[in-house]
N, C-alpha and C positions, 0 to 999 in steps of 0.2 A: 504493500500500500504506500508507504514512503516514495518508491521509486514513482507511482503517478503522480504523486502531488509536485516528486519535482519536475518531472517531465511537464506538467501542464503551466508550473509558477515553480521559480524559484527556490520563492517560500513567500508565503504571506507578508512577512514584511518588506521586503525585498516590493510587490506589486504595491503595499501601500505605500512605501516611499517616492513610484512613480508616480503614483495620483497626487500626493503633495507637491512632486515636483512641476506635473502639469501645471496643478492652482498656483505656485509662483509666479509661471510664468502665465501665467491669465490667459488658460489656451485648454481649459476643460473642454467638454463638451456645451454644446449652444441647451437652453434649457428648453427649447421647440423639442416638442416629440413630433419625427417623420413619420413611424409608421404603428401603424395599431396591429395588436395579435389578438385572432380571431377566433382561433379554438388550439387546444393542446390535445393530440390524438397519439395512439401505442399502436406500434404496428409492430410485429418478430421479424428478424430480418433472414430473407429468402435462405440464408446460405445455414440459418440454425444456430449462427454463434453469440446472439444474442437481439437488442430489439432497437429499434428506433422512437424516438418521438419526434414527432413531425410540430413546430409549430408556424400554424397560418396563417400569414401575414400579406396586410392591403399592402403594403409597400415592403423591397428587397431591405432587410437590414443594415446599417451604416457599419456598426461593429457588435463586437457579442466576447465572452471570456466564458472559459471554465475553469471551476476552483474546487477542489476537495476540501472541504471545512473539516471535514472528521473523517474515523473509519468507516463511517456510515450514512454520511450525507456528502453530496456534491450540489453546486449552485450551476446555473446559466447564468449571463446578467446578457441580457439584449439592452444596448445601451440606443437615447435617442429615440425611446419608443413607450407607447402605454397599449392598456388594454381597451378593446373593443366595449362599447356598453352592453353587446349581450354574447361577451366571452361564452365558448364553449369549451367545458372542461371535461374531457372524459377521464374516465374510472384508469385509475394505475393500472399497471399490466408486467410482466415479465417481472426484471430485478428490480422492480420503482414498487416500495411499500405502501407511501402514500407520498404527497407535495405538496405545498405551500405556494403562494403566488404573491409576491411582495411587491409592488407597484411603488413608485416613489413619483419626483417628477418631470425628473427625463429618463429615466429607465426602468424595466421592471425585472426583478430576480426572481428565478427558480428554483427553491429549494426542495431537493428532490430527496427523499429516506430509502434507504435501499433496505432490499429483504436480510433477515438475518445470514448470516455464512456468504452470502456471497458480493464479490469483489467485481468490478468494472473496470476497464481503458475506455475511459468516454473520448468522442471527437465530434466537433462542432463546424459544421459547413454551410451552406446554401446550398439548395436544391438547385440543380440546371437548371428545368422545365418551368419555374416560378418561381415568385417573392418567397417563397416558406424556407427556415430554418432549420437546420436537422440535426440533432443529437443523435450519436450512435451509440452503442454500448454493447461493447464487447464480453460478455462472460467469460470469467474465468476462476480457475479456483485459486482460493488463499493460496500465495505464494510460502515456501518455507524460508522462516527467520534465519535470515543470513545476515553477517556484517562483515565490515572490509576493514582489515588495518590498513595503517597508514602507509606500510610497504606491497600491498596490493593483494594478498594473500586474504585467500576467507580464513573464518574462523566460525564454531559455534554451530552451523549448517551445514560447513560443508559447501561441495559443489551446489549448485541449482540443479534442480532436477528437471529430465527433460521435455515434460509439461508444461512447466515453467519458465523453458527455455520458449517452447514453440508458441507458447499464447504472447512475447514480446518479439516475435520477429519482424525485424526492417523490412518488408516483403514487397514494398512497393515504395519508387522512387520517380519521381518527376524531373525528367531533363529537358531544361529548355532553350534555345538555338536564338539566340536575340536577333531581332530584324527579320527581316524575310520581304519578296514580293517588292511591291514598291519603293519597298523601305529599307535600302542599302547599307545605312548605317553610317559610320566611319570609314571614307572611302580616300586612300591614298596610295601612294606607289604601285600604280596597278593592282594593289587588293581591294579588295570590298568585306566590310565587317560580316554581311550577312551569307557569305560564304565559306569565310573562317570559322564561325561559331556552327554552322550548321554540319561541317567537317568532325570539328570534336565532339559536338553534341553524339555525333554516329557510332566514332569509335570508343566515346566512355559510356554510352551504350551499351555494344558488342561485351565489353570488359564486364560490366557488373552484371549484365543479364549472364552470362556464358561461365563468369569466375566465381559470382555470389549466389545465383540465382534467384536471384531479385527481379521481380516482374519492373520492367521499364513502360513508362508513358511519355514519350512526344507530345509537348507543345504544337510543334511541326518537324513532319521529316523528311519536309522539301521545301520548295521555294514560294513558301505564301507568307502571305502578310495576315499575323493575325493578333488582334490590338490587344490591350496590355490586360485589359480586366479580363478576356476570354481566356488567357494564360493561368492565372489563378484561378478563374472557375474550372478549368480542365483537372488544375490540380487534384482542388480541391473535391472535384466528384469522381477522379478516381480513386480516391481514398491512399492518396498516398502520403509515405510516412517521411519524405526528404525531397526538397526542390531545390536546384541548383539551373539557375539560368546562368549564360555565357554569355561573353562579351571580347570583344577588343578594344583597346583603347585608343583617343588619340590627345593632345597635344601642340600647344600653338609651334613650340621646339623639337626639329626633328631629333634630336640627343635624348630626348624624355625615353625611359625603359623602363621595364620591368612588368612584375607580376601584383594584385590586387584585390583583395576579396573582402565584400563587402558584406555584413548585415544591416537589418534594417531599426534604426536611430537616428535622431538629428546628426546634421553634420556638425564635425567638429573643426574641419579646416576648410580654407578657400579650397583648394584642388580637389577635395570631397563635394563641395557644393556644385565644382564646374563640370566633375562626371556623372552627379547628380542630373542636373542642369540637364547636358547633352542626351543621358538615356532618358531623361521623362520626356523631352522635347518630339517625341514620336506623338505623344498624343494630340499633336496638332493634324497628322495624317488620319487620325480616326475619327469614325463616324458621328462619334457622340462627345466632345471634350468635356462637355459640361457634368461625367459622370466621375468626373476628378476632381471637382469644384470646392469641395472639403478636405482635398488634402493640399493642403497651402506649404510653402515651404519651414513655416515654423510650429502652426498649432496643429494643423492637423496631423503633420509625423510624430509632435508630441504624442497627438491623443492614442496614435495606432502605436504608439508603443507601450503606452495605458493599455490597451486592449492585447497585444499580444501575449500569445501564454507561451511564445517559444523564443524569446530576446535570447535568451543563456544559450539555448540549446545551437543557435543559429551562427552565436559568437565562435561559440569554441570549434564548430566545426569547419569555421572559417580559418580559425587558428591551425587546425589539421593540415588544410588545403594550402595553406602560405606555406607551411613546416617542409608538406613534400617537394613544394615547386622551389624553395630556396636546398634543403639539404641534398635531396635525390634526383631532381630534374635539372640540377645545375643552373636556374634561372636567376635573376636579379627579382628579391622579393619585395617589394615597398610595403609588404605588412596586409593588418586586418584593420580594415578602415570602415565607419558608419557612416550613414546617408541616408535617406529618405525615397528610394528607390519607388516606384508607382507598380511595378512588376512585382514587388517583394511584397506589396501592402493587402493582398486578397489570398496568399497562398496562406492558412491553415496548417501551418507544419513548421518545421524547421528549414528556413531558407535564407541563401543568402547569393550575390550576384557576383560572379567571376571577372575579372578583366584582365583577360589572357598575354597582354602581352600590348604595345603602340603599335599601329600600322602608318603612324607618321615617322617611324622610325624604319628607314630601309631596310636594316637588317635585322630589324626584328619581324618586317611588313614581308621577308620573303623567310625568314623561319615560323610563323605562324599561318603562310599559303601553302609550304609543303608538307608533304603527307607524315616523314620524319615528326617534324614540327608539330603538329597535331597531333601526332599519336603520342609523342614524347608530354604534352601536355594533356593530354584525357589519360594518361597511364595514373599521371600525377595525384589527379581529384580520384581516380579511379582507388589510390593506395589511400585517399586519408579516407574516404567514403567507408571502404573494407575495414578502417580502424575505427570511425565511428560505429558503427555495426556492431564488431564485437563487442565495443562499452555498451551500446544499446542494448544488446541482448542478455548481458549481464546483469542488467540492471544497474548500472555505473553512469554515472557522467565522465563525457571524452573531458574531463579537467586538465589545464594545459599546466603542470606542474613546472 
């Protein structure tokens, strides 16, 4: 149970330090409620491993968090939203004993009681097909009490057992190929960003499908253009457990080099805000700009880092990814760096944005177009990916000691 609570937060102080830090900076949430929920319904989910609750919603949710208060209760919080005046509340079902509905006045909490003995991996999505929100809930059984000294040896438990190994597998990863279609990207020295990315994206593919056996999803895995919120909803309705979008960099100095991986937080330097800057700047080629409108470049990356329940999980696996491309890929690392990324702000998981390399830099722009060059850098993410995994399946944080 510990290991959910940190995978979803931290730790509870840790998220309330963020909401204080919002209110500093006067960059909560607006206290307009967008969308109303109209009924909470239990459905079991097709494949047996446990149930869904579906809640129904006039308008798509702005953001939502999940929290384990106890061993026996977990919360929703649909932020930016109130209830219907004639809510429909159906009767609990599966591992949900009974629930509470706590309305406030821009959001309302779910306090959900689980049945006795049993345990959940809740995750929190949008539905494709509509505005409704979707709680999933994994069944599985009490894990066995293990702890980890400080030199990485169990104690007390023992190994995990392999029950307990296969109800926390990474089983599904979301790789995304930045740019496509109209939308070239970072175009210099005879490269184009959106053919470098969509290169590696292929072959750290091939690597974690073939090495890990880890089911892979495509963003895209050819040459279209598909806009930034469709990226995160992809993710997010495959149900997968890690996003990693790609990129190339560029640079007003053709000398600018190296490797960069970002999660998602305010920025903290100029050079963060101006690759910032350049990947959100696609959403001026999509359809609808106006569905970014909330995330501004200071409150609303506050606020989605208020709402993310995976900041930690996203950092360190960032820290993974810079580790192999400076010790084992031989690269120039410039580090793990934050930003407010519009790609990173809908995915549901652990994500964070690559920037493989400058293609205003010539010899970097013709080692990231050959096939070397890409494979050499999808090997890369492919080796920290496999080392998060095992912490994940352990029940470990990848902690960068």
């Amino acid at each position: 149970m510990l290991f959910v609570r940190r995978i979803l937060f931290p730790s509870v102080r840790g998220f309330l330090a963020v909401l204080v830090y919002c209110t500093l900076l006067g960059a909560t949430a607006s206290a307009s409620v967008g969308a109303d929920i109209e009924r909470v319904s239990f459905t079991s989910r097709s494949d047996g491993g446990g149930y869904v609750i579906r809640f129904h919603m006039s308008d798509r949710s702005a953001a939502y968090s999940v929290e384990e208060t106890s061993a026996t209760e977990l919360r929703l919080t649909v932020f930016q939203a109130g209830l219907a005046p004639n809510l429909q509340r159906d009767p609990a079902q599966g591992p949900i004993a009974s629930y509470r509905v706590l309305p406030s006045d821009d959001r309302v909490v779910f306090a959900f009681t689980l049945r006795s003995g049993i345990h959940v991996q809740p995750q929190a999505y949008p539905d494709r097909g509509s505005n409704d929100l979707l709680l999933s809930l994994s069944t599985r059984a009490a894990p066995p009490v293990t702890t980890v000294s400080a030199s990485g040896s169990n104690s007390g438990g023992g190994q995990p057992d392999a029950s307990s190994q296969s109800n926390w597998r990474l089983d599904c990863m979301v790789i995304d190929a930045g740019h496509g279609g109209h939308d070239g990207g970072a175009t210099y020295n005879g490269v184009r960003e959106k053919d470098v990315t969509l290169g590696i994206a292929r072959r750290l593919g091939a690597y974690v499908q073939d090495l890990l056996g880890v089911r892979v999803v495509y963003t895209r895995s050819d040459d279209r253009f598909i806009e930034l919120h469709e990226r995160g909803r992809i993710a997010n309705a495959s149900c997968g457990k890690l996003f990693v979008s790609i990129h190339a960099n560029a640079a007003p100095s053709g000398t600018a080099a190296g490797t960069e991986t970002y999660f998602l937080a305010p920025h903290r330097t100029e050079s963060a805000r101006d690759v910032m800057a350049r990947e959100n700047s696609v959403v001026r080629m999509e359809s609808n700009p106006d569905l970014y409108e909330d995330f501004d470049s200071e409150g609303g990356i506050i606020r989605a880092l208020a709402f993310s329940s995976y900041q930690q999980e996203s950092q360190e696996l960032a820290g993974l990814i810079e580790e192999q491309f400076g010790d084992r890929a031989n690269r120039h690392s410039r580090g793990v760096k934050q930003a407010g990324f519009l790609v990173l702000w809908r995915a549901s998981m652990p994500a964070v944005l690559v920037e493989t390399g400058f293609v205003t830099n010539a010899e970097e722009a013709r080692f990231l177009s050959s096939a070397d060059g890409q494979d050499l850098i999808a090997s890369a993410i492919f080796r920290a990916v496999r080392d998060y995994k095992e912490h994940y399946e352990l029940g470990l944080r990848a902690s960068r000691n």
